[in-house]
C-alpha positions as CSV (number, residue, x, y, z in Angstrom):
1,X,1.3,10.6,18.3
2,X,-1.6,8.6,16.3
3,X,-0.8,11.2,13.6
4,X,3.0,10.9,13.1
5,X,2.1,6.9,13.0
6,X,-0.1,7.3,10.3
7,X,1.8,9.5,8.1
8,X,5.3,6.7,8.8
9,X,2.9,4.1,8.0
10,X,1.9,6.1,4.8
11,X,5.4,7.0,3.9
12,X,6.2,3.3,4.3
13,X,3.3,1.8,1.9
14,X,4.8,4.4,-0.7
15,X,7.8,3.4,-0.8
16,X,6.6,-0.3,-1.3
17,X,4.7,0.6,-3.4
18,X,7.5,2.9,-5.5
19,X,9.6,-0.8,-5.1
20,X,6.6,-2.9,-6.7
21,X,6.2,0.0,-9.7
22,X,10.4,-0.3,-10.0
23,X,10.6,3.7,-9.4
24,X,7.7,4.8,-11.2
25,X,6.1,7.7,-8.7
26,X,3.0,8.4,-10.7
27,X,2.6,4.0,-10.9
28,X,2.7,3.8,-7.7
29,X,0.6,6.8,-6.3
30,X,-2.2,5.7,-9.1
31,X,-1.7,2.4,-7.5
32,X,-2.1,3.6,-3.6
33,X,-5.7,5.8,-4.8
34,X,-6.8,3.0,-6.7
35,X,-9.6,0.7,-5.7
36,X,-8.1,-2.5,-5.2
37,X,-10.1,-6.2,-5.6
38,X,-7.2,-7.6,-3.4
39,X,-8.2,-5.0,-0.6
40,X,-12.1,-6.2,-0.7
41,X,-12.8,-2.6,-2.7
42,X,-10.8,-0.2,-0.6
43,X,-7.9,1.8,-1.6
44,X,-4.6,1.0,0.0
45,X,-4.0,5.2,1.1
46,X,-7.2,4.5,3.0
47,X,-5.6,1.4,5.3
48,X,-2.3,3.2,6.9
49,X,-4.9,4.2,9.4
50,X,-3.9,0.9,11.5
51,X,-0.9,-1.3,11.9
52,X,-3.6,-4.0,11.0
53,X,-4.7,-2.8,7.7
54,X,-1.0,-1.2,6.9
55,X,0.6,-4.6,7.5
56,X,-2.8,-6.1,5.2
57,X,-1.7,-3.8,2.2
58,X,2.2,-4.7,2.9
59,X,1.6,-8.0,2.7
60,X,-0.6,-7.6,-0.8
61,X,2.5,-5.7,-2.3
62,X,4.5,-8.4,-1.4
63,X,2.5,-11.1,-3.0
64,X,2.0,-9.1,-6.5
65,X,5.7,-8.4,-6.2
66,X,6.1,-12.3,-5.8
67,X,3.8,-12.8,-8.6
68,X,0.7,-14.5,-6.6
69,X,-2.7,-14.5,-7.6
70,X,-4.6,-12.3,-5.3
């Protein structure tokens, strides 16, 4: 069960992050393996572990689509 959660939570970030790149596959996965400052370092792939740190890198996306300062 842990597994198939992962893997939606995974889906899920990639699609918001395919939304914030406006369709561009290769964007967004360079994006998602990417280091991010926003993330204190880590790479988004790396937080669909948990609903905490899935909802942490949803909530990122939604601010940089939003055009905040993170």
């Amino acid at each position: 069960m842990a597994e198939s959660d992962r893997l939606y939570r995974f889906a899920e970030l990639f699609k918001a992050a395919l939304d914030l790149f406006e369709g561009d596959a290769e964007g967004a996965r360079a994006w998602l393996l990417k280091p991010n400052a926003g993330l204190g370092g880590r790479r988004p792939v790396e937080m669909s572990a948990t609903s905490a740190e899935y909802q942490t890198v949803l909530n990122l996306i939604g601010r940089l689509e939003h055009g905040v300062s993170v």
